[in-house]
N, C-alpha and C positions, 0 to 999 in steps of 0.2 A: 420353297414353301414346305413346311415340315406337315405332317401326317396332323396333328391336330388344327394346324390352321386351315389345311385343305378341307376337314370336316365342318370346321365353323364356317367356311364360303358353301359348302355341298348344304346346308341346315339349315341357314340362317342363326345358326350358334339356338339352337334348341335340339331338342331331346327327339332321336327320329324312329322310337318307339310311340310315344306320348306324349310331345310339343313342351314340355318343360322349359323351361329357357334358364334356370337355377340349377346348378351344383352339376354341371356334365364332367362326363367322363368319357374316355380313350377305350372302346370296347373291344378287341381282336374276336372274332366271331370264326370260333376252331371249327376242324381244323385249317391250321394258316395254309394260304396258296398261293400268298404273296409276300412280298414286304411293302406294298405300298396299301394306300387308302381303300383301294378296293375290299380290302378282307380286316376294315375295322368298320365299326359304326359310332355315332355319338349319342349317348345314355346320359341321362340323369341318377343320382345317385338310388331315386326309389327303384325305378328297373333294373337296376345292377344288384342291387341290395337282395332282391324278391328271385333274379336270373340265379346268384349264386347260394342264396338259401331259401329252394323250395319249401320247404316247413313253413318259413314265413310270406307264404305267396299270399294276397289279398286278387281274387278270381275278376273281383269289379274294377281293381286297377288297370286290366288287361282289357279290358270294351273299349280301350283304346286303340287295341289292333284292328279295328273293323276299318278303321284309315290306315291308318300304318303297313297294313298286311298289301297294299296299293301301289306299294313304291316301287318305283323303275330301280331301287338299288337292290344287288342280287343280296348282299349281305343284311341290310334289314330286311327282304325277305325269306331270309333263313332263318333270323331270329321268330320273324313274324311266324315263321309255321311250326317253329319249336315250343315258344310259346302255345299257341294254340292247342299241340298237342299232350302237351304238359297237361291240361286244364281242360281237355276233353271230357274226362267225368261231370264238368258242371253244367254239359248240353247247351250252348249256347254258342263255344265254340266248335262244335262240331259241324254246325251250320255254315260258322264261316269256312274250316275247312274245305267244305262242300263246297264249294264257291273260288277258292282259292285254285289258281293254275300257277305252278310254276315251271320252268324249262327244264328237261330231264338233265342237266347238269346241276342247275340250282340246287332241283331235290336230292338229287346223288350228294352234293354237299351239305343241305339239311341233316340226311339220315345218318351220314357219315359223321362216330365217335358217340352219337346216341340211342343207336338203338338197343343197344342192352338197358341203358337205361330207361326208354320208355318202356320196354317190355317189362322191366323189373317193378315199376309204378303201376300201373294198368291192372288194375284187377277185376277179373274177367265173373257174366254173374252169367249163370247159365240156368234153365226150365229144368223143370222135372225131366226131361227127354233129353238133355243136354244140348238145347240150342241155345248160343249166346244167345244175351238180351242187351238192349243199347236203350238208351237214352229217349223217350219219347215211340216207344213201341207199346203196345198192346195184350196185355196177357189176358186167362181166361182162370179162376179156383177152380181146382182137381179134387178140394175137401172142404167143407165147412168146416170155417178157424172163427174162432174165440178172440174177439178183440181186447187184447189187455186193457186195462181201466175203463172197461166201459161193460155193458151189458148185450151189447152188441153181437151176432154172428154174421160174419162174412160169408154168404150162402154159396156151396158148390157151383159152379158154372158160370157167376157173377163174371163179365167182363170190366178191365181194370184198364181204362183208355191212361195215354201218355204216362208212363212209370219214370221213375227217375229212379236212379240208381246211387246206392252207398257206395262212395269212392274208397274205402276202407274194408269194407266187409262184404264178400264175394256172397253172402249169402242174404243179404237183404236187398228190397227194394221197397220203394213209395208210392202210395198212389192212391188215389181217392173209392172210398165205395160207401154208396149211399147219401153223399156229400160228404163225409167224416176222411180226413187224411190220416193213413193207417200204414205202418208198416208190415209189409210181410215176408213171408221166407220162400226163396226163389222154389226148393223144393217139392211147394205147394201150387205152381202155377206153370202153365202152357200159353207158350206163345202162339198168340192169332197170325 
């Protein structure tokens, strides 16, 4: 039995990211450690498409890893936590993350061949004092800011519960004040 029929009997001939059962494909999930089935997975062509041009990643097609991320195979769970970590900026996977156990071989294989590149994507937002800020923390205004198109000021000492974070610009973040969602500049805020 050849490497892709083993994966159609391992699947059920669907997609073992996101249950697809149209258009799979033959995934080698680097770096290789074998030549047999163990070190591929079977993909649909939207996860391969999205794995090989981040640019074009769609964050909601990936809440499909909340099962996936589950699997007793060690290779979609390598995919599963690469993903995940890809798409940490959107806070949602960071949760599963946090949930996720893998075996210290697994993750030696996860980390292995990417971690320049998460480290290259990841851009890091940091306070006024220089403590990173993450996804669903807490800051506190250092200054009364002027909310652009509005009449609004944002009064010094205002607490700014759950922020979310610009995955592009190290120097904004999100977050509600007053009810009004407002962007502001990391700069300008302490983390509680």
């Amino acid at each position: 039995m050849n490497i892709l029929e083993s994966l159609k009997s391992r699947t059920n001939t669907s997609c073992e990211l996101c249950s697809r059962t149209e258009n799979l494909n033959l995934y080698q999930v680097e770096p290789k450690r074998s030549d047999d089935e163990n070190d591929h997975i079977l993909i649909c062509n939207i996860c391969k498409n999205q794995i090989d041009n981040p640019d074009k990643m769609d964050p909601n097609h990936w809440r499909c890893l909340n099962d996936s991320m589950w699997s007793e195979i060690p290779a979609v769970q390598v995919m599963a936590w690469r993903m995940l970590n890809r798409l940490k900026a959107e806070g949602w996977p960071q949760d599963l993350l946090d949930m996720m156990y893998l075996d210290e071989d697994i993750l030696f294989w996860a980390k292995a061949g990417i971690e320049e590149t998460i480290n290259e994507e990841i851009v890091i937002h940091k306070d006024s004092n220089g403590v990173v800020l993450e996804n669903g923390d807490s800051v506190v205004l250092i200054k009364d800011l002027k909310v652009k198109g509005s009449s609004m000021v944002a009064k010094r000492g205002t607490a700014v519960r759950r922020i979310s974070l610009d995955h592009e610009n190290e120097e904004y973040i999100e977050g509600k004040v007053d009810g009004q969602h407002i962007v502001i500049i990391t700069k300008y805020v302490k983390k509680i």
